[in-house]
C-alpha positions as CSV (number, residue, x, y, z in Angstrom):
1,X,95.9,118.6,89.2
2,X,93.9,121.8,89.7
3,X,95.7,125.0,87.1
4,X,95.8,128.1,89.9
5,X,95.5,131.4,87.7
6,X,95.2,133.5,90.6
7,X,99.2,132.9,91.6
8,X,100.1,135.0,88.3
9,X,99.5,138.6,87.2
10,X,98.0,138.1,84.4
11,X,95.9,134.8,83.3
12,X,98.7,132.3,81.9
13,X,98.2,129.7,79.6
14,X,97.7,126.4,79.9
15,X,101.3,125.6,79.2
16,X,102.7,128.5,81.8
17,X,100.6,127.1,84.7
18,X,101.6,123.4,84.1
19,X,105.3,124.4,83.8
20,X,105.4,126.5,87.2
21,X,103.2,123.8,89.2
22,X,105.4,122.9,92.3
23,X,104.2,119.2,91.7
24,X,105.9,118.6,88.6
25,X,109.1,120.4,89.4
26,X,111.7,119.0,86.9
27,X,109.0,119.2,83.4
28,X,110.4,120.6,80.2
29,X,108.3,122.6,77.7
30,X,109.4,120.3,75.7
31,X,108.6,117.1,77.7
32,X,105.1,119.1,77.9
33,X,104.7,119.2,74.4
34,X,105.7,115.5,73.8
35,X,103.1,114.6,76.2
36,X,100.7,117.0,74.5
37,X,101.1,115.4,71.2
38,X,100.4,111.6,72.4
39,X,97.2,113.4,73.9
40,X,98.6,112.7,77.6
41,X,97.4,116.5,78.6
42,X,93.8,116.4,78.8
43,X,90.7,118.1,80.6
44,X,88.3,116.5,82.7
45,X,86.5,115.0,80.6
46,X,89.5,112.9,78.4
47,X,89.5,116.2,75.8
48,X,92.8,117.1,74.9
49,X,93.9,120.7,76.2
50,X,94.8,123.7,74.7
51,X,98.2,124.5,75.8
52,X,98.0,128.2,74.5
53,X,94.3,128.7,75.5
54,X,94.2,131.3,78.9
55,X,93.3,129.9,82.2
56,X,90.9,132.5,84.1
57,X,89.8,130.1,86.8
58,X,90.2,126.7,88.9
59,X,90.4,124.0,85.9
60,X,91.4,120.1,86.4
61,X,94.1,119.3,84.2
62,X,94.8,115.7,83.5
63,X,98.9,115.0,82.8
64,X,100.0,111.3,82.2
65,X,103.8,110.9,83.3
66,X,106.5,108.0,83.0
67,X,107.4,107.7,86.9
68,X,110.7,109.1,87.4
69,X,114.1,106.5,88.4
70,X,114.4,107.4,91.8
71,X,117.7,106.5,94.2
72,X,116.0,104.4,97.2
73,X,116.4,106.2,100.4
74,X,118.4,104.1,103.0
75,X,116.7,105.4,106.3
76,X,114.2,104.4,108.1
77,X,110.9,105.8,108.5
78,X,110.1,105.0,112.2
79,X,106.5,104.7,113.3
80,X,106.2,107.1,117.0
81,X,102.7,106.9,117.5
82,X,99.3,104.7,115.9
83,X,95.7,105.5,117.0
84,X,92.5,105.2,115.2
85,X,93.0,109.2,114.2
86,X,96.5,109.7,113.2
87,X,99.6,107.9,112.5
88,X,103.2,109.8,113.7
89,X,106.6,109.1,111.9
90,X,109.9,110.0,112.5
91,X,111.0,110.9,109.1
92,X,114.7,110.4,107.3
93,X,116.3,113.2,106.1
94,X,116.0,112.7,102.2
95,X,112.4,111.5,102.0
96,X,109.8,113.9,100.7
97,X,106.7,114.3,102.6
98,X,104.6,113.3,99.5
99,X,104.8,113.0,95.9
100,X,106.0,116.0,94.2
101,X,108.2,116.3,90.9
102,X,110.8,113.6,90.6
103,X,110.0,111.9,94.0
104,X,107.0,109.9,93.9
105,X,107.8,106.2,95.4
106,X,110.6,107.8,97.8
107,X,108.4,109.5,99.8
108,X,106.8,109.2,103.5
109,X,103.4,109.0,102.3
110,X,103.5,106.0,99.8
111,X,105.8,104.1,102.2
112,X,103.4,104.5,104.5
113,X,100.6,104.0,102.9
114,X,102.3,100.7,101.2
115,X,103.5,99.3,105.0
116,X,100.3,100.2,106.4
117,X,97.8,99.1,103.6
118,X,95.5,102.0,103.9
119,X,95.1,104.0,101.3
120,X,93.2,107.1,103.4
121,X,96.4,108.3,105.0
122,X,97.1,111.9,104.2
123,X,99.6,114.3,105.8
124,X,98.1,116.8,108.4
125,X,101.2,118.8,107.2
126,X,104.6,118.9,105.3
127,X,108.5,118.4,106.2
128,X,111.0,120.0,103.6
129,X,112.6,116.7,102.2
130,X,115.7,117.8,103.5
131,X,114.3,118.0,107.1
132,X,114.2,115.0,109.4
133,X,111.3,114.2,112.4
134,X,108.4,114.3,113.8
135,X,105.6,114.1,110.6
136,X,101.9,113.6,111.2
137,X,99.4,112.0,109.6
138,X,95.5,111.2,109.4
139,X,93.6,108.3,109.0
140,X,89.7,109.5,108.7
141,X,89.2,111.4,105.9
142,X,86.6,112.9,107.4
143,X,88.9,114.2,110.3
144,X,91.7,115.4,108.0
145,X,90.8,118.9,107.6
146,X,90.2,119.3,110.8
147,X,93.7,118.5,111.3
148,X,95.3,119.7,108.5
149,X,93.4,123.0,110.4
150,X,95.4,123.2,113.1
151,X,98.7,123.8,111.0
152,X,97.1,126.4,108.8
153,X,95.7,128.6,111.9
154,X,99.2,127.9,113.7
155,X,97.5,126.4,116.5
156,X,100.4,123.5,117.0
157,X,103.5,124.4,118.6
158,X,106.6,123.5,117.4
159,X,109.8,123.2,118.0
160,X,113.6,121.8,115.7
161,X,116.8,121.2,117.0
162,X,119.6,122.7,114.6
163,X,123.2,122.2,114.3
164,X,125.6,125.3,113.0
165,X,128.9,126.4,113.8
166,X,128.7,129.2,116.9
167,X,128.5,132.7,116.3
168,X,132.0,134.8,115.6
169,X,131.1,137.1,117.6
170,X,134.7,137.4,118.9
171,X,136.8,137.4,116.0
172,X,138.2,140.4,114.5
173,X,136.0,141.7,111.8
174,X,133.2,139.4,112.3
175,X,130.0,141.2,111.0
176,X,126.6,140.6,110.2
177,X,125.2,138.0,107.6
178,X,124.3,139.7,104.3
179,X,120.5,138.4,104.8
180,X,120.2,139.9,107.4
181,X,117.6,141.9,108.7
182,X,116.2,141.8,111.8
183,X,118.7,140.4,115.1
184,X,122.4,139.9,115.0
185,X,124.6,137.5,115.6
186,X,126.1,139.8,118.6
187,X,122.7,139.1,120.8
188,X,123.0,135.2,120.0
189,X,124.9,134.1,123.2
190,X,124.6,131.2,125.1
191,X,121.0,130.5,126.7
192,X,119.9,133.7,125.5
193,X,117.1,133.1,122.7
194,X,116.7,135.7,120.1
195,X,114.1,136.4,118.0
196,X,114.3,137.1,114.1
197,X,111.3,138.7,112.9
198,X,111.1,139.8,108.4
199,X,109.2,139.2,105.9
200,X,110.1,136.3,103.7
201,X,109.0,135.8,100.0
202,X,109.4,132.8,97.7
203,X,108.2,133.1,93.8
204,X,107.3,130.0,92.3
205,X,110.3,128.3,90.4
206,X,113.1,130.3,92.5
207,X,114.8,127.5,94.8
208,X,115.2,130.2,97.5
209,X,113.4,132.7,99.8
210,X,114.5,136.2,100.4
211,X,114.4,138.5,102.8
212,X,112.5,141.6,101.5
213,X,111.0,144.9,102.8
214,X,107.8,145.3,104.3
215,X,105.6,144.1,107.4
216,X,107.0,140.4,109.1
217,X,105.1,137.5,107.8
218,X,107.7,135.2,109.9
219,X,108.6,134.3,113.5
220,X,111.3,132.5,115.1
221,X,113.0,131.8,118.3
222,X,116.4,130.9,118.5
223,X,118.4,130.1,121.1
224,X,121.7,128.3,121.3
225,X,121.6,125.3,123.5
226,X,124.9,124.1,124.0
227,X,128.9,124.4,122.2
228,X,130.2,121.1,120.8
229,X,133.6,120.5,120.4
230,X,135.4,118.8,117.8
231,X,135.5,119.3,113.5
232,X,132.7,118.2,111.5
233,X,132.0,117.9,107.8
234,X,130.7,121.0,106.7
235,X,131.8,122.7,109.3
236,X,135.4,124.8,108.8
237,X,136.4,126.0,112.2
238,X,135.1,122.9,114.3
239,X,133.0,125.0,116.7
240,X,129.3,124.1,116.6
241,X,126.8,124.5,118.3
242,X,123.4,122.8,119.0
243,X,120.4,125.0,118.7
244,X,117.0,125.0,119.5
245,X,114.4,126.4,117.4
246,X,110.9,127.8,117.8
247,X,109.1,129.0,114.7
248,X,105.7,131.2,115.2
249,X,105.0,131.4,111.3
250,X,105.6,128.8,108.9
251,X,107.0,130.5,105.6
252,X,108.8,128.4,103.2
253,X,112.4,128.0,104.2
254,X,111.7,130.3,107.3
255,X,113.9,128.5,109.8
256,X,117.2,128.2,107.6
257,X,116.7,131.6,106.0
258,X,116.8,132.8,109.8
259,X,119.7,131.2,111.0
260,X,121.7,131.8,107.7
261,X,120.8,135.6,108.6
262,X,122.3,135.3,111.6
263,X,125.5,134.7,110.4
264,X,125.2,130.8,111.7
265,X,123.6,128.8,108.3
266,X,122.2,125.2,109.6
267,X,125.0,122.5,108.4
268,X,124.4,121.3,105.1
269,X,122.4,123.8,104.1
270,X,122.7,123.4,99.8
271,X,120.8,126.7,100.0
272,X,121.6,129.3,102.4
273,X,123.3,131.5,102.4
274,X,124.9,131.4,99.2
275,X,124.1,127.9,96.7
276,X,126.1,125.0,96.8
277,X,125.2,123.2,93.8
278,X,127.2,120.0,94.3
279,X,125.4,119.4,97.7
280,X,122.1,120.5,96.6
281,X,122.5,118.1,93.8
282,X,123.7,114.9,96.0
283,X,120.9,113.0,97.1
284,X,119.5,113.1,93.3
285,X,123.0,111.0,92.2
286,X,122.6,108.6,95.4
287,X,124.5,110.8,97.7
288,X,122.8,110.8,101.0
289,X,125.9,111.4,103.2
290,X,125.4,114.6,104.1
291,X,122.5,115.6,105.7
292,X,120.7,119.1,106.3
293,X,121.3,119.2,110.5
294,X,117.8,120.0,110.9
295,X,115.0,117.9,113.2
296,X,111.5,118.9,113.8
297,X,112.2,117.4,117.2
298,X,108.3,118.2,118.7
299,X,104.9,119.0,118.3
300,X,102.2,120.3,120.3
301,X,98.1,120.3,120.4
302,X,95.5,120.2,121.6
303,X,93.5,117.4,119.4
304,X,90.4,119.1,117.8
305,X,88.8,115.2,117.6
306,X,89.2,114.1,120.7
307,X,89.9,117.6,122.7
308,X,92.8,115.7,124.5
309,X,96.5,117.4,124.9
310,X,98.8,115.6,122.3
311,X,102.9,116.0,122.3
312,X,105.2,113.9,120.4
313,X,108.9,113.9,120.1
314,X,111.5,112.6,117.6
315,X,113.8,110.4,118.8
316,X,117.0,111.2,116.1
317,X,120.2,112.0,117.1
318,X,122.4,113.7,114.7
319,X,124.3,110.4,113.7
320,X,121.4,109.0,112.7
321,X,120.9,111.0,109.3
322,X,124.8,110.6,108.4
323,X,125.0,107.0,106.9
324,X,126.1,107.5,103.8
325,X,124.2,105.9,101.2
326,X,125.2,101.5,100.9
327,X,123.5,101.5,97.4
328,X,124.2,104.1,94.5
329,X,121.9,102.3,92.1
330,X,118.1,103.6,91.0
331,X,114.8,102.4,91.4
């Protein structure tokens, strides 16, 4: 991996920038310096590192890790779409996007890769793990920035289907949700989409994004769809609703910090707005019963290889992330 100095203050070492990488989420300083001491930490050219010695600029850092036992992931990852450019999967809820921390083998991009045989494939973009749908990937890597492009300069349009309980609008003493800032709950009535426009912040090794002060860095549309009666898990009063969402920016978290700031947080949300550390910890003990009711359900583009106008569409339905879990044993 690549040590980034220019996401802290002040140069770290070593050490700091290794311990805050997003990619190995889950390393000890002490499991650090175990792996320092067999000489598993080395430069680029097989020298052991100085883990106190100050990073200043862009260095490749070597770090040799046991793969982690990982709980296999009992959805499928359907295949949507295969041409000699890109390959589009409906991704599970519970499967990461790509390696990163303690998932490695449970991820979209080695099970593709492993079905497919081709070890080129590379994501033009990411899906939270929690977040089911429509996920895109490349097969030229000569073509793969020119993808991965698109995402970056917000040039593909996008759109999720949510479900959350329906606004208390009506209820005595219903208020507005402590995050937020921008829209209320009040304007979020049926058909009407509102628009929830802050500026979201998340520091490396926080779980969560917050809502802070300053110009908005994120975009969303929401509108709700439609009411659906009956109880759900997760869901105390029994009124949801299905909602449509349209993000403009794509911050970290950006959709469920909206919708939790609405006073209407996206079911199984282990996040927003308050921390539920049983749920968040679920899917890491086998748990996958309980799904985040979030789907990228469509994307939009124009493709910048072949110019042509692309649009694919999930085709999930809210049942189809609720199995729970046949197999509690590790991989």
């Amino acid at each position: 991996m690549v040590l980034r100095p220019e996401l802290f203050a002040t140069p770290p070492t070593v050490a700091e920038a290794l311990l805050a990488a997003p990619t190995l989420a889950g390393l000890t300083a002490d499991e650090l310096a175990r792996q320092h001491q067999a000489g598993l930490v080395v430069d680029a050219d097989g020298r052991p590192c100085d883990l106190e010695a100050r990073v200043s600029r862009a260095v490749p850092v070597y770090l040799y890790r046991d793969l982690p036992d990982e709980f296999d992931v009992p959805f499928d990852l359907d295949i949507l779409h295969v041409d000699e450019h890109l390959v589009v999967v409906d991704k599970p809820h519970f499967l990461a996007t790509m390696p990163r921390g303690r998932h490695v083998t449970q991820t979209a991009l080695v099970r593709l890769r492993r079905l497919l045989a081709e070890p080129d494939l590379a994501p033009a973009h990411r899906l939270d793990r929690l977040t089911a749908g429509v996920l895109l990937f490349t097969r030229m890597p000569a073509e793969r920035a020119a993808y991965q492009r698109l995402f970056a300069d917000r040039e593909v349009r996008k759109e999720y289907r949510a479900l959350a309980e329906l606004p208390r609008v009506h209820e005595p003493g219903a208020s507005r949700s402590p995050l937020a800032r921008g829209a209320s709950p009040l304007e979020l009535v049926e058909r009407k989409t509102v628009r929830v426009a802050d500026r979201i912040v998340k520091t490396a090794g926080d779980l969560r994004a917050r809502v802070v002060d300053g110009p908005a860095n994120a975009v969303s549309d929401i509108t709700l769809e439609r009411a659906i009666d009956g109880p759900s898990a997760g869901c105390a009063t029994g009124r949801l609703g299905e909602y449509r969402l349209v993000p403009h920016t794509g911050r970290t978290h950006q959709l469920r910090l909206h919708m939790a700031s609405l006073g209407v947080p996206i079911l199984g949300d282990p996040l927003y707005p308050e921390v539920d550390d049983d749920l968040a910890a679920a899917p890491d003990r086998g748990d996958f019963s309980r799904p985040l009711r979030l789907i990228a359900s469509r994307l939009e583009f124009t493709d910048p290889v072949t110019g042509e106008e692309r649009g694919f569409e999930s085709s999930r339905t809210w049942s189809s992330g609720e199995v729970p879990s046949p197999d509690l044993r590790p991989t």
